[in-house]
N, C-alpha and C positions, 0 to 999 in steps of 0.2 A: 800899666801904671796903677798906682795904688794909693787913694783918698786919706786924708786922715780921720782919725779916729773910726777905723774899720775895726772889725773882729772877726780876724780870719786863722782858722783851725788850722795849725801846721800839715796839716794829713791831705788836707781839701789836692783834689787836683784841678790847676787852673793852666788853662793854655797860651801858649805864647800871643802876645799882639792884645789879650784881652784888659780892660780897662774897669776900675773898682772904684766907685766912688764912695765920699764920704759917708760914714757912719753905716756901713754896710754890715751886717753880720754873715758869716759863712762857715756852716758845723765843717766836721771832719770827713763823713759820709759823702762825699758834692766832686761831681767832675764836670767841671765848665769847658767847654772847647777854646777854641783859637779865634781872636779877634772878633769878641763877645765886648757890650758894653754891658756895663752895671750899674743902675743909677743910683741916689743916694737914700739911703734907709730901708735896701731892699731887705730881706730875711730868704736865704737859701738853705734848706735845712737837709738834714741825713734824706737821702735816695735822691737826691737832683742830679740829673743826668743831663747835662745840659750840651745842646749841641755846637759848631762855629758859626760866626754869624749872627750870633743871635741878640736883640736887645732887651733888656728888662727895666722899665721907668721905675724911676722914685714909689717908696711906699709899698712896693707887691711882695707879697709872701709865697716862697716859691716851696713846696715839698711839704705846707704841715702835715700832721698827723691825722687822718680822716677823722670828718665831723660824725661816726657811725660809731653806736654802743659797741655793735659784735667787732670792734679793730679790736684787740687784744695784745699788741706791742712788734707784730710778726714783723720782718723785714720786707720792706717792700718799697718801690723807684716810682717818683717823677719822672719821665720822659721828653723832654722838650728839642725838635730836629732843628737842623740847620735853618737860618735865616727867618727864624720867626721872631715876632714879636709881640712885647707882654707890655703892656700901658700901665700909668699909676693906678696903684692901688688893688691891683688885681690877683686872688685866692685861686692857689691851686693847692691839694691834697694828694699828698701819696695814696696809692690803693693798699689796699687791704688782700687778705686771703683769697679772697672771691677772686679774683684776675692777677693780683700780686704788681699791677703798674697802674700809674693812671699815663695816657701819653698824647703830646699835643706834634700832628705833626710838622712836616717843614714850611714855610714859608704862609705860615699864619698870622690873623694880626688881629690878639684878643684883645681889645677896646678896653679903655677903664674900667675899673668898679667891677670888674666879672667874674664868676664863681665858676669854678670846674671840679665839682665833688671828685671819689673815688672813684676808680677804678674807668671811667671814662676814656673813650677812645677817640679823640678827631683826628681827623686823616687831614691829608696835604691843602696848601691854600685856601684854607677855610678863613670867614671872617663871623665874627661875634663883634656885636657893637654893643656899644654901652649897658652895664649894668646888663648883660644877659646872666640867668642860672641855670645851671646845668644841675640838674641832680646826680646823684649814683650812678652806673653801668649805664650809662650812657652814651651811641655810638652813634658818629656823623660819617660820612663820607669824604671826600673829595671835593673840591670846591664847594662847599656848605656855603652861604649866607644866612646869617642871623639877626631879624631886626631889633634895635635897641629897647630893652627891657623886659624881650620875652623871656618866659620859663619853661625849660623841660621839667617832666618828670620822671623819675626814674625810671630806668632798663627798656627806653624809649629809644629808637634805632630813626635815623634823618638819612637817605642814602644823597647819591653825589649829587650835584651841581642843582641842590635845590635850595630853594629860598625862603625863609619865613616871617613872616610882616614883625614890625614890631611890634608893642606890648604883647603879645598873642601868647596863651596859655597854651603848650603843647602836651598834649592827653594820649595823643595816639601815635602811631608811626607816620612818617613822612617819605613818600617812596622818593626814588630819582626823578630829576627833570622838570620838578613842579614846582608855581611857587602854591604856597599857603597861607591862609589869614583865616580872617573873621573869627566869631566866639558862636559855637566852637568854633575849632580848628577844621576848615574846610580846602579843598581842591579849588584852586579860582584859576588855572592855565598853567599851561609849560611853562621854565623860564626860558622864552625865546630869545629876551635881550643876553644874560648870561651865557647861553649856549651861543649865539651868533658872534659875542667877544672871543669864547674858545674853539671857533673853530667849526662849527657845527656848519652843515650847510642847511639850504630851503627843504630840502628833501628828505634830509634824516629827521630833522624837526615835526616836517608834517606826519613823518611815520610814528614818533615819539607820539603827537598830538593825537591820533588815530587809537595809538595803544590807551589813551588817555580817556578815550572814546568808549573805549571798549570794558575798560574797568569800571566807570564813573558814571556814566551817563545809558548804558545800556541795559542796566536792572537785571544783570547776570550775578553769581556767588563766585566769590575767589577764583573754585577750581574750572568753571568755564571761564571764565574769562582769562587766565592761565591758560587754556584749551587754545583760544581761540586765535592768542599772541603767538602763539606758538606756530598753528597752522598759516596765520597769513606773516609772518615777518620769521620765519627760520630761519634767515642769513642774519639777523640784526643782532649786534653787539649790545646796542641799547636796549632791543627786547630781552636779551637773555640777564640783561644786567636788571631790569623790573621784573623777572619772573624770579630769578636768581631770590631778590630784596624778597618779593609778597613772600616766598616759601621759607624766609629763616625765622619774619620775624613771628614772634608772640604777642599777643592782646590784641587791637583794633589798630586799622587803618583809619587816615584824615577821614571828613563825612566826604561825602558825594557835595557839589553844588546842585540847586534848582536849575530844571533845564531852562529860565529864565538868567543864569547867571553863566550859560556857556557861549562864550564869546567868538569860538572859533580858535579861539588860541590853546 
């Protein structure tokens, strides 16, 4: 079904069952999937790749042209997967050269007011609450949580099913499994509650915790403590996936907490 006074590019491809509301714009470049809603005064520009299922509120600008001098006109996709959702008001930019997409994956649900620069990569069932910014080459994981009004900063890497408080200025890397806060940006525990919604049991979590242990609070450098996850947790999925994270990324890690701020969690 189709809103009045839209402006929809004869070229656009849109899927069967999907829904267009009023005063909608839609360039030529735009492939919407199948039983998508669209709400009213969205803007869907050249590279939206947009998946089935998916909702987009009133007001959100989907594919501009990155806020970055060096974009220079090159071709380049928005990525939006299956079953996710975009709230009012919320800026997403295509990528530029540097990565060539920016891409949100399936079953996300980016909150109002939220910014997803270039070339940026969130993975599946992540949430961003209100007014979060992402800047530039910026890469989340899997189950991300995002508290409302925080800021990354660019070519900053958040690995999976980690959490970051709100307002919280993010400066550094943020590995898996943890959540994060304070100013800076600090290690304050696993996310236990997250992990024990998806599945996790008592047992991998304390192992999780231990590794946590061993990087944070035991006054070792990167590469022993990579040593030493390695030597006592060699069967663990979740160790290889925290060595895996320390060894890609560049620049610093969250800080350490005071050993008066480790709770056991």
């Amino acid at each position: 079904m189709i809103g009045q006074f839209t402006d929809i590019n004869p070229k656009a491809k849109i899927g069967a069952g999907t829904e267009i509301s009023n005063f909608t714009t839609i360039t030529g470049d735009v492939i919407i999937g199948e039983n998508c809603w669209i709400g009213a005064g969205v803007n869907i520009m050249d590279g939206a790749r947009i998946g089935n299922n998916v909702k987009i509120f009133p007001g959100a600008v989907i594919s501009a042209v990155p806020q970055d001098l060096k974009y220079k006109g090159e071709i380049t996709t928005t990525e939006i997967g299956d079953g996710t959702t975009i709230r009012e008001y919320c800026t997403i930019n295509k990528g530029t050269q540097a990565a060539g997409k920016t891409v949100i994956g399936r079953n996300c649900l980016i909150m109002a007011y939220c910014h997803v620069a270039h070339d940026c990569i969130i993975g599946d069932n992540c949430v961003l609450a209100n007014t979060v910014s992402l800047a530039g080459h910026i890469e989340l994981g899997n189950f991300v949580v995002i508290g409302g009004l925080a800021a990354i900063s660019q070519f900053m890497k958040v690995g999976d099913h980690a959490m970051i408080g709100g307002y919280c200025q993010v400066r550094s890397n943020v590995p898996p499994y943890v959540r994060a806060a304070r100013e800076p940006l600090a290690y304050i525990g696993v996310n236990t509650i997250g992990l024990k919604r998806r599945g996790y049991d008592d047992e991998v979590i304390a192992q999780i915790q231990e590794m946590y242990r061993i990087i944070f609070l035991k006054n070792k450098n990167q590469s022993k403590s990579i040593d030493e996850i390695r030597a006592n947790f060699p069967n663990s999925p979740e160790g290889n996936n925290i060595i895996a994270f320390l060894e890609s990324i560049e620049g610093s890690l969250i800080k350490s907490p005071k050993s008066k701020y480790d709770n056991g969690d």
